[in-house]
N, CA, C and O atoms as a Tripos MOL2 file, in Angstrom:
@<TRIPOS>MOLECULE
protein
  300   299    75     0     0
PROTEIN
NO_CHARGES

@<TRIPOS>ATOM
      1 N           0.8450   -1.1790    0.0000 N.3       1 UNK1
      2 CA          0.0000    0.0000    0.0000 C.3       1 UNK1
      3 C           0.8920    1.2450    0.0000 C.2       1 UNK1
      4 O           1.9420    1.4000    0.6230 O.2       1 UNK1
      5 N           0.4360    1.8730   -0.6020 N.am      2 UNK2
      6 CA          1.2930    3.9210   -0.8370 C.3       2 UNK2
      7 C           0.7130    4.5360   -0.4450 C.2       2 UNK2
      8 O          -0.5170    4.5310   -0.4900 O.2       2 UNK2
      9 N           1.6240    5.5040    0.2310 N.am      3 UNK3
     10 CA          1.0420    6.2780    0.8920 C.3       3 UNK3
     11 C           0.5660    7.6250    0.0690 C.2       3 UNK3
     12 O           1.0100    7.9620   -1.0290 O.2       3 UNK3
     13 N          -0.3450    8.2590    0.7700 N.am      4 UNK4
     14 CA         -1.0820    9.2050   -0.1770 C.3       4 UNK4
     15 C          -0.2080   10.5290    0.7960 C.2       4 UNK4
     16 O          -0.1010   10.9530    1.9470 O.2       4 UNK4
     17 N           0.3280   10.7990   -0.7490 N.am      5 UNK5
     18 CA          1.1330   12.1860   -0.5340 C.3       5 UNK5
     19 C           0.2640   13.5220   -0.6010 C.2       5 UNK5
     20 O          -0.5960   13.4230   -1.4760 O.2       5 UNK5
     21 N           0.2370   14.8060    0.1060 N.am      6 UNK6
     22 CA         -0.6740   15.8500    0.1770 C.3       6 UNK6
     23 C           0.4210   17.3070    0.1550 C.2       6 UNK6
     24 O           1.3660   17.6900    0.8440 O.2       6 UNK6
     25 N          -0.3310   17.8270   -1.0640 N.am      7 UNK7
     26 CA          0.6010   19.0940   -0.7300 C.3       7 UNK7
     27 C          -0.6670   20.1950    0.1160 C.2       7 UNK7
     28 O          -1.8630   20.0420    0.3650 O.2       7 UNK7
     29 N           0.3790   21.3760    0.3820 N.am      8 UNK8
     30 CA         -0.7400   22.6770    1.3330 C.3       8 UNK8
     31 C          -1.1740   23.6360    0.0680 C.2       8 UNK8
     32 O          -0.6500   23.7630   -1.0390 O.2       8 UNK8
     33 N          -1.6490   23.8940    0.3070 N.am      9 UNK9
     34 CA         -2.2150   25.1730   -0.5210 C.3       9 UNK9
     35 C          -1.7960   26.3360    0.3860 C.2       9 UNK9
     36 O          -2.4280   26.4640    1.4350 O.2       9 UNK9
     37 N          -0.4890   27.4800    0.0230 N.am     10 UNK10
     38 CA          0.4070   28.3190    0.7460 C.3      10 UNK10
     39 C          -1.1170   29.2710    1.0090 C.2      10 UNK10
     40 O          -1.4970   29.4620    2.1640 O.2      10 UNK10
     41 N          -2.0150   29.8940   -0.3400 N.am     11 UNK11
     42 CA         -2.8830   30.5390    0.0470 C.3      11 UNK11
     43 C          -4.1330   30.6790    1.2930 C.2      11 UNK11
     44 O          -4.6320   31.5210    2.0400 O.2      11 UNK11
     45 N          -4.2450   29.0900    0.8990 N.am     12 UNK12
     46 CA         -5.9230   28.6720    2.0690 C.3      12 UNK12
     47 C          -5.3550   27.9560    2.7730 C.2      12 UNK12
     48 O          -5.8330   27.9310    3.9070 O.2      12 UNK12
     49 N          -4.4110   27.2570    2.5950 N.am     13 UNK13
     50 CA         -4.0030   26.3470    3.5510 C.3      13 UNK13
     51 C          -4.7250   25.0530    3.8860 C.2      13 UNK13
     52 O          -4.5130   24.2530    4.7970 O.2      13 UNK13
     53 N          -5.4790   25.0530    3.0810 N.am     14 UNK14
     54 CA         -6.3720   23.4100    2.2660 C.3      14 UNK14
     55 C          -5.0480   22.3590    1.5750 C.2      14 UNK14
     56 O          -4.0710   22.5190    0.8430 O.2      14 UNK14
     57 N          -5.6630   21.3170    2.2590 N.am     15 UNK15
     58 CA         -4.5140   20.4140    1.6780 C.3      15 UNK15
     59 C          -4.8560   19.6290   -0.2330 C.2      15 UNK15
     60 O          -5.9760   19.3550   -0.6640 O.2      15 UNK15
     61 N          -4.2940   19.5530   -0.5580 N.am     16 UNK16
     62 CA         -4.6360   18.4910   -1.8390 C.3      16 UNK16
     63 C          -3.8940   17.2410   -1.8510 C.2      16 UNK16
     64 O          -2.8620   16.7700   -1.3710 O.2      16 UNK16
     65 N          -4.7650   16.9380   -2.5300 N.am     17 UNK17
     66 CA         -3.8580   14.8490   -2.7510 C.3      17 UNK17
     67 C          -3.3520   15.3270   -4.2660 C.2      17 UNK17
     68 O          -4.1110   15.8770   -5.0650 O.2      17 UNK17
     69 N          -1.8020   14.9990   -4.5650 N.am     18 UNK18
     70 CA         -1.0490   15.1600   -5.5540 C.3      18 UNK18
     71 C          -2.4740   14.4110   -6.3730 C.2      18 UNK18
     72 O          -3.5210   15.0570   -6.4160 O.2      18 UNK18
     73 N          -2.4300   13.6340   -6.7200 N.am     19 UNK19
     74 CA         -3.2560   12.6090   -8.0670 C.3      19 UNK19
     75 C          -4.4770   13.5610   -8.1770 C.2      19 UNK19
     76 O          -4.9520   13.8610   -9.2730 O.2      19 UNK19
     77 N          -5.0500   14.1030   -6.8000 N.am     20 UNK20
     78 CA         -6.3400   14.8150   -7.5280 C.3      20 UNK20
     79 C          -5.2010   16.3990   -8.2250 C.2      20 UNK20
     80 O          -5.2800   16.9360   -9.3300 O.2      20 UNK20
     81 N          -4.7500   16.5590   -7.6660 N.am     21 UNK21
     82 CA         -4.3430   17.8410   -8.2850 C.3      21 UNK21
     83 C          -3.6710   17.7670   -9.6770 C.2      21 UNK21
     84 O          -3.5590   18.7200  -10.4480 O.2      21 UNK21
     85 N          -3.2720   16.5980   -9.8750 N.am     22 UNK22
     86 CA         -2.9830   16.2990  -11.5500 C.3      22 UNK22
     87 C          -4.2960   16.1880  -12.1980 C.2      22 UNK22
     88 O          -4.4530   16.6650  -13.3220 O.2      22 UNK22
     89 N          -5.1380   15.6670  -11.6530 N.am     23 UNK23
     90 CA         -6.6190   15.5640  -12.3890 C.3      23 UNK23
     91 C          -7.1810   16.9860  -12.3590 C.2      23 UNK23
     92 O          -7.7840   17.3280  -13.3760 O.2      23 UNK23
     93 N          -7.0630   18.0780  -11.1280 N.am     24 UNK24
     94 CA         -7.2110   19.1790  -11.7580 C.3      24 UNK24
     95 C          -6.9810   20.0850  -12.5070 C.2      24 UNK24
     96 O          -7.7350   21.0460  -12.6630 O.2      24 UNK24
     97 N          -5.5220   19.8580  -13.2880 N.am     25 UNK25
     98 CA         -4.3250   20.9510  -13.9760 C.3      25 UNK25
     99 C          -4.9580   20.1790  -15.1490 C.2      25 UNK25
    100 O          -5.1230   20.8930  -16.1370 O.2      25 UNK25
    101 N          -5.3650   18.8590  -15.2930 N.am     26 UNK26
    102 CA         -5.4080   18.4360  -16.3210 C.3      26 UNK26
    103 C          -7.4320   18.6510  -17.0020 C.2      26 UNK26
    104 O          -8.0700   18.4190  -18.0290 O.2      26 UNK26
    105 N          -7.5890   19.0190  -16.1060 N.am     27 UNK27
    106 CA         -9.1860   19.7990  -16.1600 C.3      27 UNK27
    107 C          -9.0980   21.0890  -17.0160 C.2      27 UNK27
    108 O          -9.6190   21.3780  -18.0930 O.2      27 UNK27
    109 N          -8.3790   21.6790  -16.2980 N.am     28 UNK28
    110 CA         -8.2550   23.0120  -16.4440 C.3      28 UNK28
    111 C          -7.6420   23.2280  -17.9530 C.2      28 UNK28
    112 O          -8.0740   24.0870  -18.7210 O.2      28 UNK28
    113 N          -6.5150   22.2740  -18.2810 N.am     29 UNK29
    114 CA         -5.9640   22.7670  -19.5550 C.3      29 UNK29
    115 C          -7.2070   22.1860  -20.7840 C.2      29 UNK29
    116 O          -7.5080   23.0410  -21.6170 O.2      29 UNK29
    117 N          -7.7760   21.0760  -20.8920 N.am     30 UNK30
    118 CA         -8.6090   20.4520  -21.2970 C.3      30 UNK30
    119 C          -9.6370   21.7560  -21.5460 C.2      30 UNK30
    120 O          -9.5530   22.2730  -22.6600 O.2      30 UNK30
    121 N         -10.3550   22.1820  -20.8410 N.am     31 UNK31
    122 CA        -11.2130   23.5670  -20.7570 C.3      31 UNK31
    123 C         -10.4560   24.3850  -21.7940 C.2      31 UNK31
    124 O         -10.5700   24.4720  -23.0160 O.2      31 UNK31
    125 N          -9.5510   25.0230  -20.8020 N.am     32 UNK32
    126 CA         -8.5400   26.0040  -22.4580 C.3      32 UNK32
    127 C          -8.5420   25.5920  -23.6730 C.2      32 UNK32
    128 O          -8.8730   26.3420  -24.5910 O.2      32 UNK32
    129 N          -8.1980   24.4160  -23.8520 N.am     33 UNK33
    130 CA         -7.6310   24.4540  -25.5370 C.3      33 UNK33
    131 C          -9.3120   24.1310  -26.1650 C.2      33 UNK33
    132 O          -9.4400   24.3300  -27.3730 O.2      33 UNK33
    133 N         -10.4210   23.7050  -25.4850 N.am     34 UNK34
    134 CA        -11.9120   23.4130  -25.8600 C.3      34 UNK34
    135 C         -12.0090   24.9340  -25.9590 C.2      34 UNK34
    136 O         -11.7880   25.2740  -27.1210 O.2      34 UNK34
    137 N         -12.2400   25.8910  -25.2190 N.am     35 UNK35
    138 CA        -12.0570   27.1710  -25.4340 C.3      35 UNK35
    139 C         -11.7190   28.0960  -26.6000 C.2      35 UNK35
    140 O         -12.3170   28.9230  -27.2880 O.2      35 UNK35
    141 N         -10.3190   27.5130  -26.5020 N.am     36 UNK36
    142 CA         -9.6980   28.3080  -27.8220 C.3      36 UNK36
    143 C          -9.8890   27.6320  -29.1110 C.2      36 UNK36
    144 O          -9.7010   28.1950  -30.1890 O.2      36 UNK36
    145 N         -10.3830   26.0330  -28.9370 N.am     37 UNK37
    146 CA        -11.1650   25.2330  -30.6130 C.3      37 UNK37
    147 C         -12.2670   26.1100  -30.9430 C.2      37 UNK37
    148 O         -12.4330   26.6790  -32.0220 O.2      37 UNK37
    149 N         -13.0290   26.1730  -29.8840 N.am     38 UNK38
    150 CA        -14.4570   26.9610  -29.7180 C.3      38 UNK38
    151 C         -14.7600   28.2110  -30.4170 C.2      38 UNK38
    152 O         -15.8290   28.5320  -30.9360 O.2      38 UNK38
    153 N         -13.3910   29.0350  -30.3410 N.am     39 UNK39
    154 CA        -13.3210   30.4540  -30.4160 C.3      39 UNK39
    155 C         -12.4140   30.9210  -31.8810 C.2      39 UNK39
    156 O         -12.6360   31.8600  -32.6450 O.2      39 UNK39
    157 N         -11.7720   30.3010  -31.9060 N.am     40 UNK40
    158 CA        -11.2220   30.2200  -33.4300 C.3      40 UNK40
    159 C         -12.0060   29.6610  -34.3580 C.2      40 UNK40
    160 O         -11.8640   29.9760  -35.5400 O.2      40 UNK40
    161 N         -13.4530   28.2570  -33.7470 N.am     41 UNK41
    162 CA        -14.3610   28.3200  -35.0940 C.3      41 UNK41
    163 C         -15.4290   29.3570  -34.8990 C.2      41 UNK41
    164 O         -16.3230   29.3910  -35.7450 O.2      41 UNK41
    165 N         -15.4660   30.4350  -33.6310 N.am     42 UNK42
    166 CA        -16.5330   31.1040  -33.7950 C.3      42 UNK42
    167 C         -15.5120   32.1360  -34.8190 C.2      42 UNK42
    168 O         -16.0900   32.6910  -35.7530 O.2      42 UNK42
    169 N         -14.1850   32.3580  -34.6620 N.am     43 UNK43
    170 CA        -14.0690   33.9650  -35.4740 C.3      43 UNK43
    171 C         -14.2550   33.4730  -37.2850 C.2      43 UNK43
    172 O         -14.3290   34.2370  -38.2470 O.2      43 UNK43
    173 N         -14.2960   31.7360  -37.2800 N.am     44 UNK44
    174 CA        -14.4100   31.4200  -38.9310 C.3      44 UNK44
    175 C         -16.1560   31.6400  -39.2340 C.2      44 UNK44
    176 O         -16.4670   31.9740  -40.3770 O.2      44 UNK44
    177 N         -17.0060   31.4920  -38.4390 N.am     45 UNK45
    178 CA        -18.4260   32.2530  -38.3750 C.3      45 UNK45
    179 C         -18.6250   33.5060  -38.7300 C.2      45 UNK45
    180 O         -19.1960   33.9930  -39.7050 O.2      45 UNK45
    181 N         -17.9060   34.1230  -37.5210 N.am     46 UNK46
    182 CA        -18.2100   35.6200  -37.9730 C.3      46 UNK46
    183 C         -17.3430   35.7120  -39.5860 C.2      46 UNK46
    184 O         -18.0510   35.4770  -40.5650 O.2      46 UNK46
    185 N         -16.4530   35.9110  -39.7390 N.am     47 UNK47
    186 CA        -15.9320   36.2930  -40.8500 C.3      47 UNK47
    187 C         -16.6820   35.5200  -42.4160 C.2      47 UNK47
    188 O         -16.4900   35.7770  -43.6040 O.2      47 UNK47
    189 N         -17.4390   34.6590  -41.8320 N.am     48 UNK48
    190 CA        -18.1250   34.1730  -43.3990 C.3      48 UNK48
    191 C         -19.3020   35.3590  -43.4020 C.2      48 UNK48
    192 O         -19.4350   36.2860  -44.2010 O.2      48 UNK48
    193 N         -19.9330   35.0890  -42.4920 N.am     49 UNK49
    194 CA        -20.8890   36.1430  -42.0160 C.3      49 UNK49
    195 C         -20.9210   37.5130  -42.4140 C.2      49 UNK49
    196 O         -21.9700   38.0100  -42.8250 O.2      49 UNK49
    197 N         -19.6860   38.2740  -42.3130 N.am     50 UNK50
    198 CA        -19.1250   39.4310  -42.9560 C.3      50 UNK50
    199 C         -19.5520   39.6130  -44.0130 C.2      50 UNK50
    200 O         -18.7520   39.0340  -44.7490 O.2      50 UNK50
    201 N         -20.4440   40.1240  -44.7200 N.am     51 UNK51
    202 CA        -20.4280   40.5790  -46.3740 C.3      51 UNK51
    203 C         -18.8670   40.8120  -47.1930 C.2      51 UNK51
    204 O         -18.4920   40.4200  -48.2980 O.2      51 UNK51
    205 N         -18.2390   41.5380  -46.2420 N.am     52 UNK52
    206 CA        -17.1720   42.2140  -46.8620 C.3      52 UNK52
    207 C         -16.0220   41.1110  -47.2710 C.2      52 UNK52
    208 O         -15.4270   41.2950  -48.3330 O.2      52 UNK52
    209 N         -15.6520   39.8340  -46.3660 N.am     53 UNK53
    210 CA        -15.1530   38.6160  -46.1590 C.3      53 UNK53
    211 C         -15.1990   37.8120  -46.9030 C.2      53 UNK53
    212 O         -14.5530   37.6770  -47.9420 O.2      53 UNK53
    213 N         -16.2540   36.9530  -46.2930 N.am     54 UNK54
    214 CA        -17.2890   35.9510  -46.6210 C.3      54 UNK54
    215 C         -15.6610   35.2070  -46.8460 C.2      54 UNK54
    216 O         -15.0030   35.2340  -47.8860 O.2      54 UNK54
    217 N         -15.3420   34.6730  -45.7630 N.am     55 UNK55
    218 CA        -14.6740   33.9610  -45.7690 C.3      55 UNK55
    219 C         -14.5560   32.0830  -46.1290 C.2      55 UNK55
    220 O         -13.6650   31.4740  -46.7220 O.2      55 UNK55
    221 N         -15.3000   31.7840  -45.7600 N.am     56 UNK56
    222 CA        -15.0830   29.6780  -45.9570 C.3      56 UNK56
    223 C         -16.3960   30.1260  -47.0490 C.2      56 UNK56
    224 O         -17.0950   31.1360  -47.1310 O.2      56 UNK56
    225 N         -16.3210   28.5200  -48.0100 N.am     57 UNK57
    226 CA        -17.4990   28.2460  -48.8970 C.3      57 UNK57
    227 C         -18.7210   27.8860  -47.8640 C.2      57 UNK57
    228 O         -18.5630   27.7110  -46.6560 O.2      57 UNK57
    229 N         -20.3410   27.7850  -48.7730 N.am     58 UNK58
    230 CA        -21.1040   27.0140  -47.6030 C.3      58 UNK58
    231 C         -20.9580   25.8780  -47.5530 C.2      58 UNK58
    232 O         -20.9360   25.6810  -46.3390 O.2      58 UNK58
    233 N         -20.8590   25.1200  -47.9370 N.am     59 UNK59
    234 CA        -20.0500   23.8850  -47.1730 C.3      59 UNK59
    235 C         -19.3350   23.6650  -46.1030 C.2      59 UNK59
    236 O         -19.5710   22.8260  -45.2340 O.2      59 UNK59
    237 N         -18.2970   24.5450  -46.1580 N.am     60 UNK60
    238 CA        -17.8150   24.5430  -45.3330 C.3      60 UNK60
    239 C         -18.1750   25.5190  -44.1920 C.2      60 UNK60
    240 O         -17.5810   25.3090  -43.1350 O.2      60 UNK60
    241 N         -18.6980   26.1400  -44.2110 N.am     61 UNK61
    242 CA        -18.9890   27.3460  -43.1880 C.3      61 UNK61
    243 C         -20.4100   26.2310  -42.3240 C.2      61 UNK61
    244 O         -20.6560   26.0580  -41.1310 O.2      61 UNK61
    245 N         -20.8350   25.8770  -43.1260 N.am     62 UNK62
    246 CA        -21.9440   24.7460  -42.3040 C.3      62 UNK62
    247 C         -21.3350   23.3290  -41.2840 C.2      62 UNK62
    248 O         -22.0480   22.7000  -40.5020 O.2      62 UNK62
    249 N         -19.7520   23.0420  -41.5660 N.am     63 UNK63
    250 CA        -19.2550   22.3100  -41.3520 C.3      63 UNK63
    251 C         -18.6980   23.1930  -40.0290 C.2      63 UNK63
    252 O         -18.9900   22.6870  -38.9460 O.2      63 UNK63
    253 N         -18.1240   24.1370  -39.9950 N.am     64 UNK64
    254 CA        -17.6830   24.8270  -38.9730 C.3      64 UNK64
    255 C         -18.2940   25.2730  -38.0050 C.2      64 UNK64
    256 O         -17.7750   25.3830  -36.8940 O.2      64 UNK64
    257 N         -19.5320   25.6090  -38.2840 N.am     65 UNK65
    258 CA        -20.7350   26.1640  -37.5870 C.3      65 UNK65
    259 C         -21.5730   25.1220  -36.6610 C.2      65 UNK65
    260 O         -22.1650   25.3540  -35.6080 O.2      65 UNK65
    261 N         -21.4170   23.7090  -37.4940 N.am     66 UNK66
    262 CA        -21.6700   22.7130  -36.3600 C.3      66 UNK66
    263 C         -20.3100   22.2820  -35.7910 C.2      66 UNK66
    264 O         -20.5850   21.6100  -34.7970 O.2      66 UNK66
    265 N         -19.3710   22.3230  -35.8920 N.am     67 UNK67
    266 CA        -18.2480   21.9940  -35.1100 C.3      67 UNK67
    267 C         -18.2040   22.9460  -33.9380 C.2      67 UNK67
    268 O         -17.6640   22.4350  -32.9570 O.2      67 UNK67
    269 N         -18.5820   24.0750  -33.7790 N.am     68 UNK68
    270 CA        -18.4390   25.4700  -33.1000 C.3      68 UNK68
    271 C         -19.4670   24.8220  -31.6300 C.2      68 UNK68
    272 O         -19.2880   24.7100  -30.4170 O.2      68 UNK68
    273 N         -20.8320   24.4470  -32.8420 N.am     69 UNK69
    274 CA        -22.0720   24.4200  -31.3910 C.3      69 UNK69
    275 C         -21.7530   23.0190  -30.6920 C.2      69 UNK69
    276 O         -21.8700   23.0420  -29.4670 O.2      69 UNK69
    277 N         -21.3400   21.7130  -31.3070 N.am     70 UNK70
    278 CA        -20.7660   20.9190  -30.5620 C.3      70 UNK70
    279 C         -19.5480   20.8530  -29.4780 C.2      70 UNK70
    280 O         -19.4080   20.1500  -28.4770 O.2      70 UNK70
    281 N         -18.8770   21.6660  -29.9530 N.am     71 UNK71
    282 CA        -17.8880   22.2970  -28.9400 C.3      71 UNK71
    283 C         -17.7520   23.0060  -28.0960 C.2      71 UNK71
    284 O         -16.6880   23.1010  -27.4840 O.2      71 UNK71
    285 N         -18.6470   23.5960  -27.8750 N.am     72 UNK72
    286 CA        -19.6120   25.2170  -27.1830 C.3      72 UNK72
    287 C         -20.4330   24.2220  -26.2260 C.2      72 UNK72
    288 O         -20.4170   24.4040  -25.0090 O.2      72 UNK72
    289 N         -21.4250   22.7640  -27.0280 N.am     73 UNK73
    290 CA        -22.1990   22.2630  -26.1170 C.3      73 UNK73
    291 C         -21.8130   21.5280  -24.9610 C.2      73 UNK73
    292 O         -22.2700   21.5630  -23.8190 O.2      73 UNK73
    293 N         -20.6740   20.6980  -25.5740 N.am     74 UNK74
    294 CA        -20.2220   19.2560  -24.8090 C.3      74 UNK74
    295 C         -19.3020   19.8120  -24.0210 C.2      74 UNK74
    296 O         -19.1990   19.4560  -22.8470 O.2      74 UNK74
    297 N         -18.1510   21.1910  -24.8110 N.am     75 UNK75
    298 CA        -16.5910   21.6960  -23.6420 C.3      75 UNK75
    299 C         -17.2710   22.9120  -22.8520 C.2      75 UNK75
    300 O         -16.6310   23.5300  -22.0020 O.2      75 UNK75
@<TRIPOS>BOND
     1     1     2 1
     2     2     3 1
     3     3     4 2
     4     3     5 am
     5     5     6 1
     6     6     7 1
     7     7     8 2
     8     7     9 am
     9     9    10 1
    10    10    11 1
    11    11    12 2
    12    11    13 am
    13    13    14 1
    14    14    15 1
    15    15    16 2
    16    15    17 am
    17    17    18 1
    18    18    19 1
    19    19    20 2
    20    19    21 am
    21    21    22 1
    22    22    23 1
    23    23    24 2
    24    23    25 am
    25    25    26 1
    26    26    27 1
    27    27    28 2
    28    27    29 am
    29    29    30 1
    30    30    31 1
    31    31    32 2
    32    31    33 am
    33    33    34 1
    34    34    35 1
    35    35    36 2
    36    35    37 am
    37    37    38 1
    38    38    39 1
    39    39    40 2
    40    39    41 am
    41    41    42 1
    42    42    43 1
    43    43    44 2
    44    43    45 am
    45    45    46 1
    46    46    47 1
    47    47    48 2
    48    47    49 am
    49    49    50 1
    50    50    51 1
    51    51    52 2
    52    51    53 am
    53    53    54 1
    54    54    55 1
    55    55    56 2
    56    55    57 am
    57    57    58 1
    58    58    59 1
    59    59    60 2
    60    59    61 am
    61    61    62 1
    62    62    63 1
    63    63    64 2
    64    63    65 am
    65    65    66 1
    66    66    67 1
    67    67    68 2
    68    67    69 am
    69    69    70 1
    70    70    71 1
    71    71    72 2
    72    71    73 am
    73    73    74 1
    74    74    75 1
    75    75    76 2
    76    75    77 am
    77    77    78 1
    78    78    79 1
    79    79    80 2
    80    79    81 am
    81    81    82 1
    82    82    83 1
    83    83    84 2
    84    83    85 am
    85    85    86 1
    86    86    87 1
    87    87    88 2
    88    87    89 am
    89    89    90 1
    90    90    91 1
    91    91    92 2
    92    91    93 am
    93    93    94 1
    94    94    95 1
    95    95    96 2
    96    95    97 am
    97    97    98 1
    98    98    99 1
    99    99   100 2
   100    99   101 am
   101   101   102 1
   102   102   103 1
   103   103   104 2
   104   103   105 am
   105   105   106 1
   106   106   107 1
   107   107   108 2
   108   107   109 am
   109   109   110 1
   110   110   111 1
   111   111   112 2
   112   111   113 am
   113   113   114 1
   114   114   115 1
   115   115   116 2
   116   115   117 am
   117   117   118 1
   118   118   119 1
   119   119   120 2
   120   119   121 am
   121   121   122 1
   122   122   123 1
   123   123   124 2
   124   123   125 am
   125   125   126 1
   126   126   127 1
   127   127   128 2
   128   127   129 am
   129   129   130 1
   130   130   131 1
   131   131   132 2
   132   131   133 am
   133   133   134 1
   134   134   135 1
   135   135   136 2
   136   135   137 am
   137   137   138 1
   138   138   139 1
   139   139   140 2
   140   139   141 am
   141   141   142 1
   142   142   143 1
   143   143   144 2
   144   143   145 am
   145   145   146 1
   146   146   147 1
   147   147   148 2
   148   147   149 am
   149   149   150 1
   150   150   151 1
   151   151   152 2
   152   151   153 am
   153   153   154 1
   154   154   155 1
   155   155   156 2
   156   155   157 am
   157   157   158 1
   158   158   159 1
   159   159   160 2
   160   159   161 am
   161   161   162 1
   162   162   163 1
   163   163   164 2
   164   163   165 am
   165   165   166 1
   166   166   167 1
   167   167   168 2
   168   167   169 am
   169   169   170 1
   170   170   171 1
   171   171   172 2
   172   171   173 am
   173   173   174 1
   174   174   175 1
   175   175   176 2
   176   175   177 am
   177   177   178 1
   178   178   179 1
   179   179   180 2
   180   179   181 am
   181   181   182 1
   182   182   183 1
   183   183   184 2
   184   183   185 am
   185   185   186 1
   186   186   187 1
   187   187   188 2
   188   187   189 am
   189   189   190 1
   190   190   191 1
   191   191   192 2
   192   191   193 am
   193   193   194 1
   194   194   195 1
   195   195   196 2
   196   195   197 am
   197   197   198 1
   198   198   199 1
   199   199   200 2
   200   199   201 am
   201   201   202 1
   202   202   203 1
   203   203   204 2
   204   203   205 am
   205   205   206 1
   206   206   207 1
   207   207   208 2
   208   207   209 am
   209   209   210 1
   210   210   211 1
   211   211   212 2
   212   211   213 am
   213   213   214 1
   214   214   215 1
   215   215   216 2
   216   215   217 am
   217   217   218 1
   218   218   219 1
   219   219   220 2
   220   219   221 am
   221   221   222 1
   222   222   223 1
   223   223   224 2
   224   223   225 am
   225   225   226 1
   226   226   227 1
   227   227   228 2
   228   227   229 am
   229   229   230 1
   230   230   231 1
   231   231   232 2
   232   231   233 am
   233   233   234 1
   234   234   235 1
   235   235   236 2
   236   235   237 am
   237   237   238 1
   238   238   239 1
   239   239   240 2
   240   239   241 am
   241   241   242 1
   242   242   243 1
   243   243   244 2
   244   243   245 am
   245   245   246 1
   246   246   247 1
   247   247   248 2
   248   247   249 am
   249   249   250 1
   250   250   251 1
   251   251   252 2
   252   251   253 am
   253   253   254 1
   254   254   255 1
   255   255   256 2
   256   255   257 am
   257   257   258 1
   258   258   259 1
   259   259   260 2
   260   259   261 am
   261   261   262 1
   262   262   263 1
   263   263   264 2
   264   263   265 am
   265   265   266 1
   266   266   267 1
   267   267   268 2
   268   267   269 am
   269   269   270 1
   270   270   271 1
   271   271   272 2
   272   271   273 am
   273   273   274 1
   274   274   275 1
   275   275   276 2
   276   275   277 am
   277   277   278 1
   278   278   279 1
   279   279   280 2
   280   279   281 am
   281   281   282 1
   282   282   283 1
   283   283   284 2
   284   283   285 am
   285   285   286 1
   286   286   287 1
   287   287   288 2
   288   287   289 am
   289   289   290 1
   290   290   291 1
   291   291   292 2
   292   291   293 am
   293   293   294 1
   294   294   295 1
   295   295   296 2
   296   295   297 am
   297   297   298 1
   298   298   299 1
   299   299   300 2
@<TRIPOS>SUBSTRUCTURE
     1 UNK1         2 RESIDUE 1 A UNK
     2 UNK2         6 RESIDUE 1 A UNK
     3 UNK3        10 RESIDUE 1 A UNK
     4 UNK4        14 RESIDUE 1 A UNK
     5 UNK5        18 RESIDUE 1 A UNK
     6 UNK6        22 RESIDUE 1 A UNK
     7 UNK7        26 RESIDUE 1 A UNK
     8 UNK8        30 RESIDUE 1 A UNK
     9 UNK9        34 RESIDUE 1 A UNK
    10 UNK10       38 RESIDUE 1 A UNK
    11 UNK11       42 RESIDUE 1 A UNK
    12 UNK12       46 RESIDUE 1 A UNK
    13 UNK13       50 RESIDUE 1 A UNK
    14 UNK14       54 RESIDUE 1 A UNK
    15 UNK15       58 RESIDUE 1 A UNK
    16 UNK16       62 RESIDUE 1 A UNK
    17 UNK17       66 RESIDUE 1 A UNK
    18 UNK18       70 RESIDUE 1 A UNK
    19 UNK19       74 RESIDUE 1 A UNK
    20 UNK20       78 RESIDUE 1 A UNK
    21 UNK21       82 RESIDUE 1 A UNK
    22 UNK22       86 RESIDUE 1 A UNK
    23 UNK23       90 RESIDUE 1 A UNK
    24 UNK24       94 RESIDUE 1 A UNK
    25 UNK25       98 RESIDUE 1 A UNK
    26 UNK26      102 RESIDUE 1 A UNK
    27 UNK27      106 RESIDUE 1 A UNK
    28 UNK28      110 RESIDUE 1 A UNK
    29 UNK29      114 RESIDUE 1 A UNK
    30 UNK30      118 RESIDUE 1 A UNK
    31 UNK31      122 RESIDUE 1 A UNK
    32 UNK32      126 RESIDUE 1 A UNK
    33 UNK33      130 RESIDUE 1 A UNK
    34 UNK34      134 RESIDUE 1 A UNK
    35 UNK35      138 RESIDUE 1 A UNK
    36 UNK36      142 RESIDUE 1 A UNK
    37 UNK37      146 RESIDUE 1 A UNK
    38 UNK38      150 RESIDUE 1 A UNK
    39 UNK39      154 RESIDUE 1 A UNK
    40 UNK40      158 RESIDUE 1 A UNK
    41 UNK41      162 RESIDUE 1 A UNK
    42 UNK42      166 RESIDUE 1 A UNK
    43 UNK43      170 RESIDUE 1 A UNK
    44 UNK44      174 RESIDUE 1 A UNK
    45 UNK45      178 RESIDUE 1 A UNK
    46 UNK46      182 RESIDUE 1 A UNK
    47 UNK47      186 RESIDUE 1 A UNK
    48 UNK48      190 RESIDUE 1 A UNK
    49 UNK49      194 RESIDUE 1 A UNK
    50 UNK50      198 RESIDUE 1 A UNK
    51 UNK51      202 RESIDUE 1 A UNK
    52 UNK52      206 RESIDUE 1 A UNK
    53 UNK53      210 RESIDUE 1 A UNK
    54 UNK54      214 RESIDUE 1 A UNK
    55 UNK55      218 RESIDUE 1 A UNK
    56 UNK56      222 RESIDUE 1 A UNK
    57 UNK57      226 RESIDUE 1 A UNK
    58 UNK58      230 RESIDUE 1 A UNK
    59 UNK59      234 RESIDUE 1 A UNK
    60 UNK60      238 RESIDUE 1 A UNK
    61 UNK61      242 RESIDUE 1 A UNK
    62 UNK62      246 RESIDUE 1 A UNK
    63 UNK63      250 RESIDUE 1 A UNK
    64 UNK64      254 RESIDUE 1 A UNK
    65 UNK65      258 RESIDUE 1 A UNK
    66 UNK66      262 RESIDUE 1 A UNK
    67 UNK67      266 RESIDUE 1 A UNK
    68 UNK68      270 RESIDUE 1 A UNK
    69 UNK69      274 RESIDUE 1 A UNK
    70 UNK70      278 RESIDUE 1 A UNK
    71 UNK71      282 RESIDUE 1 A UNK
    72 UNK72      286 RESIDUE 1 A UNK
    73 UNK73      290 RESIDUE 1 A UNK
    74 UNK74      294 RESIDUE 1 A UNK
    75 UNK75      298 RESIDUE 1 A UNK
């Protein structure tokens, strides 16, 4: 059996169990990069959207636009 190692939290002074705190850093980055998928297919939205742009074909702008709300829904 191993022993369960705990670091302090210098701020609150709440302890954590190392393994959950890898499961939280690894939360947290998971969130970000869903974030920034999220947000780089919303700026390919707006910019088709643009008259002036009209950036992706519709095909593809329909392809992006559900990639955006699935990613928006589930991250």
């Amino acid at each position: 059996m191993t022993a369960t190692t705990y670091r302090t939290c210098p701020r609150s002074g709440l302890q954590f169990e190392s393994q959950a705190e890898k499961l939280m850093i690894a939360n947290a980055v998971a969130a970000v990069v869903a974030l920034l998928v999220g947000g780089l297919l919303a700026i390919g939205v707006v910019l088709t959207r643009w008259p002036a742009v009209h950036w992706l074909a519709a095909d593809t702008f329909y392809m992006v636009l559900t990639a955006h709300g699935i990613d928006m829904l589930i991250f």
